[in-house]
C-alpha positions as CSV (number, residue, x, y, z in Angstrom):
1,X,-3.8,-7.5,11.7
2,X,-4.9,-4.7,14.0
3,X,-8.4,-4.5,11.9
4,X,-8.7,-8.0,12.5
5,X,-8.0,-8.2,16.3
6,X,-9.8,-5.2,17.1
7,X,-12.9,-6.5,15.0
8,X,-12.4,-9.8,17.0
9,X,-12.3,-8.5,20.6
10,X,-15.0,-6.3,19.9
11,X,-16.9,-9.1,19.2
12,X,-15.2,-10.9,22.1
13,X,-16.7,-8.2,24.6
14,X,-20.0,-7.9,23.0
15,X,-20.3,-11.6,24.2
16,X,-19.4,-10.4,27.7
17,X,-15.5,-11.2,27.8
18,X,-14.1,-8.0,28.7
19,X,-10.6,-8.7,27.1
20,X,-8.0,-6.2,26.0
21,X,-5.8,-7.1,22.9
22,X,-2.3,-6.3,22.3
23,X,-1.0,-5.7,18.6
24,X,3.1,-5.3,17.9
25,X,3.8,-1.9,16.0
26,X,7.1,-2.5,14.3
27,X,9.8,0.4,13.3
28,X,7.9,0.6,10.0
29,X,5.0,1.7,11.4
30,X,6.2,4.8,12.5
31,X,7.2,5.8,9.2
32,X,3.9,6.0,8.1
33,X,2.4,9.0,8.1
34,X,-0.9,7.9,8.5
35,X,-0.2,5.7,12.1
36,X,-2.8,7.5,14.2
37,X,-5.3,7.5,11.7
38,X,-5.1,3.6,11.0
39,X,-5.3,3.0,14.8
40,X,-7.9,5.6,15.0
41,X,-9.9,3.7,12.2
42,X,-9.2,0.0,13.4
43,X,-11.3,1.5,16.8
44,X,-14.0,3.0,15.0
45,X,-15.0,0.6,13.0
46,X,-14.3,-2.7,15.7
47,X,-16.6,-0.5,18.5
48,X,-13.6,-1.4,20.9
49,X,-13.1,1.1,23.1
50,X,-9.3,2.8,22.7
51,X,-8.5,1.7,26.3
52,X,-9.3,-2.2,25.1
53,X,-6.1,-2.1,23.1
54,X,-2.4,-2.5,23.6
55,X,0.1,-1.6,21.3
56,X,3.4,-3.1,22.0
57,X,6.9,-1.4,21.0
58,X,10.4,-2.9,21.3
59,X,12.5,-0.6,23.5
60,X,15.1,-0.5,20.5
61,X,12.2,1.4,18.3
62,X,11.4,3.9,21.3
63,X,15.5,4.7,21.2
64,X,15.8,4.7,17.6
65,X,13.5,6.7,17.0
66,X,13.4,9.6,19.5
67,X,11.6,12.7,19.0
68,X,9.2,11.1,16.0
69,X,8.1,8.4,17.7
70,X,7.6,10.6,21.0
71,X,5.3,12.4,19.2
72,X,3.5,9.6,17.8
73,X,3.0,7.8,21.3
74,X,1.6,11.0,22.4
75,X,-1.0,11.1,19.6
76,X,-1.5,7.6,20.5
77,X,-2.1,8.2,24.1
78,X,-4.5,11.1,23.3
79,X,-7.0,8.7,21.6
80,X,-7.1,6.5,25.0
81,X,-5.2,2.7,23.7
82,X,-2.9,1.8,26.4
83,X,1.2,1.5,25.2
84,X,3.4,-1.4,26.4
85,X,7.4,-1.8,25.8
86,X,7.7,-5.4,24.6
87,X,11.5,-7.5,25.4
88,X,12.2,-4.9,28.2
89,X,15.8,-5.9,28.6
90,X,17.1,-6.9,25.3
91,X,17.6,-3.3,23.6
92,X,19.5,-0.6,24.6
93,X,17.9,-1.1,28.3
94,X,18.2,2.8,29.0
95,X,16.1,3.9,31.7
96,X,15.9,7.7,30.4
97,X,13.4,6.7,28.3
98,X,10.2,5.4,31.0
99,X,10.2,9.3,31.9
100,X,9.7,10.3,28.3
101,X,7.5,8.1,26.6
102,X,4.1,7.8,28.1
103,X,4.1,3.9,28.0
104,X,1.3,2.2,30.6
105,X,3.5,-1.6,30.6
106,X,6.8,-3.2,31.1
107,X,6.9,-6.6,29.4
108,X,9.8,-8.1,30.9
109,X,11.7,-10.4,28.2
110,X,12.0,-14.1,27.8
111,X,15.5,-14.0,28.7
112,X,15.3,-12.9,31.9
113,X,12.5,-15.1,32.9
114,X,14.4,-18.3,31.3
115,X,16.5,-18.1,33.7
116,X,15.3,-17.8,37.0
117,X,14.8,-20.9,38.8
118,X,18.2,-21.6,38.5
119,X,20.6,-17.9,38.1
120,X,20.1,-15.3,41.1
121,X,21.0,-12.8,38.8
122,X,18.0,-13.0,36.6
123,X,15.4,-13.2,40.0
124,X,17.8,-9.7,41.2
125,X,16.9,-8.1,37.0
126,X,13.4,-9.6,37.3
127,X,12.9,-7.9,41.2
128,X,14.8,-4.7,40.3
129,X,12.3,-4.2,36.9
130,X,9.1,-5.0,39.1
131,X,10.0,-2.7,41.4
132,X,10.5,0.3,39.0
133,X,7.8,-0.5,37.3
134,X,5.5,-0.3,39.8
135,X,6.9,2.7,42.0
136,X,6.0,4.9,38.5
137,X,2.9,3.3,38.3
138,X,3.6,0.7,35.4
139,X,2.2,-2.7,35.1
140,X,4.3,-5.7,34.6
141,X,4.0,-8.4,32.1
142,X,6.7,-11.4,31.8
143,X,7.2,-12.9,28.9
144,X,8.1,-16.5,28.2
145,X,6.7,-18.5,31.0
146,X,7.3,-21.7,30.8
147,X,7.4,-23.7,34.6
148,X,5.6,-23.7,37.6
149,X,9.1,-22.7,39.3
150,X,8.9,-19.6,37.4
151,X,5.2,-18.9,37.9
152,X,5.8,-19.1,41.4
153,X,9.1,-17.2,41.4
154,X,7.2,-14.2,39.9
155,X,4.5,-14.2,41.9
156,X,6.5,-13.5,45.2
157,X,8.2,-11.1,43.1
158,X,4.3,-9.5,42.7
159,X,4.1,-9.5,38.4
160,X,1.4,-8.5,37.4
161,X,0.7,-10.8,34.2
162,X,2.2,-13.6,32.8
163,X,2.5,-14.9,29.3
164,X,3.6,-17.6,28.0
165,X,3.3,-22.0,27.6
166,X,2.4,-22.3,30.8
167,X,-0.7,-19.9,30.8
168,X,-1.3,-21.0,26.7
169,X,0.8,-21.8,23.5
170,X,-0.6,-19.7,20.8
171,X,-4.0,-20.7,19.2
172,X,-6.3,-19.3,16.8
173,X,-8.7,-16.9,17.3
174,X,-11.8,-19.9,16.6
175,X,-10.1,-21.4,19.7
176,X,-9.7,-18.1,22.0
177,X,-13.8,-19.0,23.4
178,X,-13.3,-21.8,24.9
179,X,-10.3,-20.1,26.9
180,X,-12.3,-17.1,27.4
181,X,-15.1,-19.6,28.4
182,X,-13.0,-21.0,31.0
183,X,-11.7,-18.0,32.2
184,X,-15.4,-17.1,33.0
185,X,-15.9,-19.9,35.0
186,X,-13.2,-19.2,36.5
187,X,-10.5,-22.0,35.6
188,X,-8.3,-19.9,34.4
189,X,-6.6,-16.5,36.5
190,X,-6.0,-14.4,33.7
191,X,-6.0,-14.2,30.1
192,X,-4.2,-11.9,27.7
193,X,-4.5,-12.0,24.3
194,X,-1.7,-11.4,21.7
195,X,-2.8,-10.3,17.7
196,X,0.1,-12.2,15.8
């Protein structure tokens, strides 16, 4: 997968869409001894540049973890790809961690965003993560947006990106250029693309 979507928004930004792609690491990835090299390889032989890719992490790996996967994210860093925490919120939700792991992105989980036309508590979670985020310089991404209510909630509450059925259901990577198309005419505000 990350030889594939690296390959693919290469070839996305020689065309002149300057997309960044985001790739899931799971727990087993940190096992492997050979992590930074892969990544390291996937850039080299794509073109992308390092900074043109996103690689996501549950918070429950981060914790799990600890010091191995610290020192993996710091080799990550060190070749330029930018790190995101994916379902902030779900897993053991500890703060501690933002100041240890050099991570560049919040991505706010589905849960939280579910609710928030309708439970004051989720728009208080929602506010009270943007706000952190952004005072040590993170950017925000929720997940799971579904409604216009929503869309609108989180954009008074200044997130940065959104993803989900509103903005797109998932396609295939044959019919990312028409989005990309429209984004370039501008039809569209934003466009992040997820390797699944």
């Amino acid at each position: 997968v990350l030889s594939e979507a690296t390959r693919q928004a290469a070839q996305w930004r020689r065309e002149g869409h300057p997309v960044r792609i985001a790739v899931n690491l799971s727990a087993k990835h940190f096992e492997q001894r050979d992590l930074l090299e892969m990544v390291a390889h996937a850039l080299n032989e794509s073109g992308l540049p390092p900074d043109a890719l996103e690689l996501e992490i549950t918070e429950s790996v981060l914790m799990a973890r600890g010091d191995s996967v610290l020192a993996a994210l710091k080799a990550l860093k060190q070749l330029g790809v930018r790190l995101a925490v994916d379902d902030f919120g779900t897993g053991y939700s500890s703060l501690a961690y933002l100041r240890h792991f050099t991570v560049d992105v919040l991505k706010i989980d589905r849960t939280f965003v579910r609710g928030l036309a309708c439970e004051e508590v989720d728009v208080a979670i929602v506010r009270a993560v943007i706000d952190l985020a952004h005072a040590i310089g993170l950017q925000v991404v929720a997940e799971g947006v579904e409604t216009q209510g929503q869309r609108k909630i989180l954009a008074h509450l200044r997130c940065d990106l959104l993803q989900g059925y509103l903005i797109s259901r998932p396609v295939p990577s044959s019919d990312v250029e028409r989005l990309l198309q429209a984004r370039s005419n501008k039809t569209l505000p934003a466009l992040s693309l997820l390797a699944a």
